[in-house]
N, C-alpha and C positions, 0 to 999 in steps of 0.2 A: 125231538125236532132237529132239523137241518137249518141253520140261520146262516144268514149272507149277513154283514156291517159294511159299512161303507164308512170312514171317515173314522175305524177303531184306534187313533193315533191321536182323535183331538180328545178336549173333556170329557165332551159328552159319549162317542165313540167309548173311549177308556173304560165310562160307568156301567153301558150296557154290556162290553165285553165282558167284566169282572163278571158280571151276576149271570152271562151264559155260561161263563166256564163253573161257574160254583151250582149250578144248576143243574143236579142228576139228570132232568127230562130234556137237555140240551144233549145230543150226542155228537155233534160237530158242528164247528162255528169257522166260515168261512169268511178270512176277511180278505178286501181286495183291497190292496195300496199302494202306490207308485213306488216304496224301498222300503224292502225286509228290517225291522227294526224291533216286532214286537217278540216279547218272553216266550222261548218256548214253552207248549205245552201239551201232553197228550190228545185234546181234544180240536185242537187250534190248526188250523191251515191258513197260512198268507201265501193270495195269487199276489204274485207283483205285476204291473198293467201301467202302461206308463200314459194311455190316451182315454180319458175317461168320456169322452165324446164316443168309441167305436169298441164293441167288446167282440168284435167277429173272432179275434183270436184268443179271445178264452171264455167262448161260451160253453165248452165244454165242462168249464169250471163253474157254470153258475144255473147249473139244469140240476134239477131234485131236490127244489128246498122250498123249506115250510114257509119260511120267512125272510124279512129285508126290514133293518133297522136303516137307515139312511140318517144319517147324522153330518155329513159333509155339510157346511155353508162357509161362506168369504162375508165380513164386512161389507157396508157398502161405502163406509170411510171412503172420500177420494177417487169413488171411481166413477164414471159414466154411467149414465142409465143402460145405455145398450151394453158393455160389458158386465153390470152387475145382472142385468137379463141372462145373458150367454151364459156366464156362471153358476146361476141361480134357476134359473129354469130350462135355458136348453141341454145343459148336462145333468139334470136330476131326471127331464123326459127320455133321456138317450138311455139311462139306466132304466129306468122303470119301463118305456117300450121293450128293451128287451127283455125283461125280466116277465112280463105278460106274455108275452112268445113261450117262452122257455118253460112259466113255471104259471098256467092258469089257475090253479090252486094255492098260491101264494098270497098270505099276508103281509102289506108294506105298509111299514110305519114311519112316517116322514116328520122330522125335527123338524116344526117349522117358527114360530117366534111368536110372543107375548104383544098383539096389536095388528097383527095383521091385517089386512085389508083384502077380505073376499068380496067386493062389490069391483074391485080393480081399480075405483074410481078416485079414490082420494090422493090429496096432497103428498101424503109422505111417497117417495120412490119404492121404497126398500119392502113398503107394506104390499104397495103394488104389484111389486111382481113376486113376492112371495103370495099374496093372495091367487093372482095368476096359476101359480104353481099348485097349488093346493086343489083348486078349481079343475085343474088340471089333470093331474090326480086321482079325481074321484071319477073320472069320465072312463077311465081306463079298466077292463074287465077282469081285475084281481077278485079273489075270492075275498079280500077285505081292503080296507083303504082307512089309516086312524092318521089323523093331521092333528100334534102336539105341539102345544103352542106352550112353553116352558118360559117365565119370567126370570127371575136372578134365581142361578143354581147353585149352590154350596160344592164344592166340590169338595169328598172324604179318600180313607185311603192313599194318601199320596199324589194323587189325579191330579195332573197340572192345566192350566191352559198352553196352547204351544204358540197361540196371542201375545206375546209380551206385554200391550199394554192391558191385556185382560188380567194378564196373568199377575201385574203389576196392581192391579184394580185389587184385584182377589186377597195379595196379599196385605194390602189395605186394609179391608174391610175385613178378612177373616175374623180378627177379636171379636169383632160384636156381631157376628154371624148369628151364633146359639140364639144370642137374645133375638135379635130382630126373627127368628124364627119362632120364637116362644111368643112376639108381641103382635106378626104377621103369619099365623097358622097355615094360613088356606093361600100364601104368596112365594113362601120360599117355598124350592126343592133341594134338596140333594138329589147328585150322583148316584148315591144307590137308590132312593127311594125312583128316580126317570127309569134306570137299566129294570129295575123289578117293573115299571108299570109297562114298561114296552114289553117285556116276556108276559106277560096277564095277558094284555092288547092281542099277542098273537096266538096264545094258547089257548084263553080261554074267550075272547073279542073285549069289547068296552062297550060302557049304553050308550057311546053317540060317538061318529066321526071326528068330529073337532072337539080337541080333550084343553082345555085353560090348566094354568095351573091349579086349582082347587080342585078339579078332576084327576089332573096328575099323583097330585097327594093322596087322593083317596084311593086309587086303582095302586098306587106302589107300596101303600103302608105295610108295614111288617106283616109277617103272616099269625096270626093268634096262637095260641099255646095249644098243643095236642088236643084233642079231644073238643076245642072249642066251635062252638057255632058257628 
C-alpha cells in the first residue's frame, strides 16, 4: 500500500506513522505537513504544503494511494463555532474532495472522537460539527469511508502530544495508565494498538463504518502467534 497521513507530527499521526513504516505491506507513506521535521526514513516522504484549504500545487503528490489516515483535529477550547467549523470540517472536506478526485479507489480513515454527535442536533458544539464531518464523509465516493471515534489514548514508544496541556494531562495520568487499562479493557487505547487498526481498516476493511473504542481494540489487538487461527 501507498498511505497519505495528514497530522503525522501529532500523537495520534506519530502512532499510525510508526506501524506503517514497521509494516512490510506499507511501501511508501506519504506525509503532508506545513515543516519538514519528521525522521528520516527509507520508506517516508514529507510534502511540505503550507495551505491545507487548497492542494492545486501538490496534487501531483497525492494521486496513487491506497489510503488516507486523517489524523489532523484542533480543540475546540476557546474558539467560536464558525472557526472550530472552518477547522474542522471545511479543511478535512477540502482534503477528502480532493482526494476523491485524485484517488477513487481510496480508503480514508477519519480520527474523529469518543461522543460524537451524527444527528448534528445536539447541545455540545464540538460533537456537532464533527458529527457534521463524519456525515459528511460518508456521502463522498471513496472505495471506503471508517469514522474512529477513539476515547482516552495511551500514548507508547516516546509519542508525545504536541498539546501541552494534553501533553501535561498525559504526563499526569501516565502511572496509573496500565491499570485503568486492565480495569477499563474495551475504553483505553494505545498508540500502537489505533496506527494497527487503521492499517486493518484500510487493508483489510472493518464490520461497520463508525468503529467506538471497543471496536478499535479489537480491530488493532496484536496479531496471534504464527500458525494461529
Amino acid at each position: 500500500m501507498k498511505v497519505l497521513i495528514f497530522g503525522a507530527t501529532g500523537m495520534v499521526g506519530q502512532g499510525v506513522l510508526r506501524e506503517c513504516l514497521r509494516d512490510p505491506g506499507v511501501t511508501e507513506v506519504v506525509a503532508l505537513v506545513r515543516r519538514a521535521s519528521l525522521p528520516a526514513h527509507p520508506k517516508l516522504r514529507e510534502v511540505v504544503h503550507g495551505d491545507f484549504f487548497d492542494y492545486r500545487a501538490v496534487e501531483a503528490d497525492l494521486a496513487g494511494l491506497d489510503a488516507c489516515f486523517f489524523c489532523l483535529g484542533v480543540s475546540s477550547a476557546g474558539l467560536p463555532e464558525a472557526e472550530y467549523r472552518r477547522l474542522t470540517f471545511d479543511l478535512t472536506l477540502a482534503a477528502a474532495g480532493t482526494l476523491t478526485r485524485l484517488n477513487p479507489a481510496l480508503t480514508f480513515v477519519y480520527v474523529s472522537g469518543a461522543g460524537t454527535d451524527s444527528t448534528e442536533r445536539g447541545r455540545t458544539m464540538w460533537a456537532r460539527v464533527k458529527g457534521e464531518t463524519e456525515n459528511a464523509l460518508r456521502h463522498l465516493p471513496f472505495k471506503a469511508v471508517y469514522l474512529f471515534r477513539p476515547g482516552l489514548i495511551q500514548p507508547l514508544h516516546g509519542i508525545r502530544s504536541r498539546t501541552g496541556w494534553y501533553q501535561a494531562a498525559y504526563t499526569l495520568m501516565n502511572p496509573a495508565l496500565p491499570l485503568l487499562r486492565r480495569l477499563f479493557p474495551n475504553s483505553i487505547l494505545t498508540t500502537e494498538a489505533l496506527g494497527r487498526a487503521m492499517l486493518r481498516a484500510a487493508r483489510d476493511g472493518a464490520p461497520k463504518a463508525v468503529l467506538e473504542a471497543a471496536d478499535l481494540i479489537a480491530l488493532g489487538a496484536p496479531p496471534g502467534p504464527a500458525g494461529a487461527p
